[in-house]
Residue, then its C-alpha position, 0 to 999 in steps of 0.5 A: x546686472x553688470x557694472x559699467x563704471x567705476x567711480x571715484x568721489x572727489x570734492x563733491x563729484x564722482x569721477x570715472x569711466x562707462x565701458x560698454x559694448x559702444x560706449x568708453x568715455x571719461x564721466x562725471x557725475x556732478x551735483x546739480x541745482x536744486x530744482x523741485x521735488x521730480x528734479x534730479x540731484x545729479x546730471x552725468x556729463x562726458x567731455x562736459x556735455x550732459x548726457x544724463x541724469x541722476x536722483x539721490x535715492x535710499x534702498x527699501x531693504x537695507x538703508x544703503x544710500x545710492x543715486x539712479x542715474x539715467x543716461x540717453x544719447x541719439x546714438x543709443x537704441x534706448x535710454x540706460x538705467x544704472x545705480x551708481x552704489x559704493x562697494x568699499x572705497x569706489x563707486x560702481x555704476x551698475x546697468x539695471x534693465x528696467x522691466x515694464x513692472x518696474x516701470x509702471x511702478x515708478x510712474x504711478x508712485x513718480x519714485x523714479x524721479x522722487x528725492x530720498x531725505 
């Protein structure tokens, strides 16, 4: 796991950069509506486009709360999976590679895409 962004939390929106091999922008990770249960809670925005997405979620092993983001472009070869989880005072937008387990999982328990209370 490596870390792409890092993120500041002001007035309800984190606010940041994603630095990859190909990808150096300004992002925001802003609430979005409440939609149904599957909606996301987030949607990721550059130059306020919207190029991803992102549910509230809460880790199985130690409680921490943390929001799976999901982020796509044509230009990309394949979508990225990223937490966004807060290490001190910032937020770290951690790139997770999403292996076929993981995958197959989400899907037949829809966690990906599941609120936490």
């Amino acid at each position: 796991m490596a870390t792409i962004g890092v993120f500041d939390l002001h007035d309800g929106k984190y606010v940041g950069t994603i630095n990859t091999l190909t990808v150096h922008e300004r992002a925001e990770i802003v609430p979005a509506p409440l939609g149904g249960d599957r909606a996301p809670t987030h949607h990721v925005l550059v130059n306020k486009v919207q190029v991803g997405a992102g549910w509230s979620k809460t880790s199985q092993t130690n409680g921490a709360k943390y929001i799976s983001v999901r982020i796509d472009d044509p230009s990309f070869p394949a979508p990225l999976f990223c937490r966004l989880v807060q290490q001190g005072d910032v937020h770290h937008l951690i790139w997770v590679r999403e292996d076929a387990q993981s995958k197959r999982s989400a899907e037949s328990t829809g966690a990906e895409t599941s609120r936490a209370a």
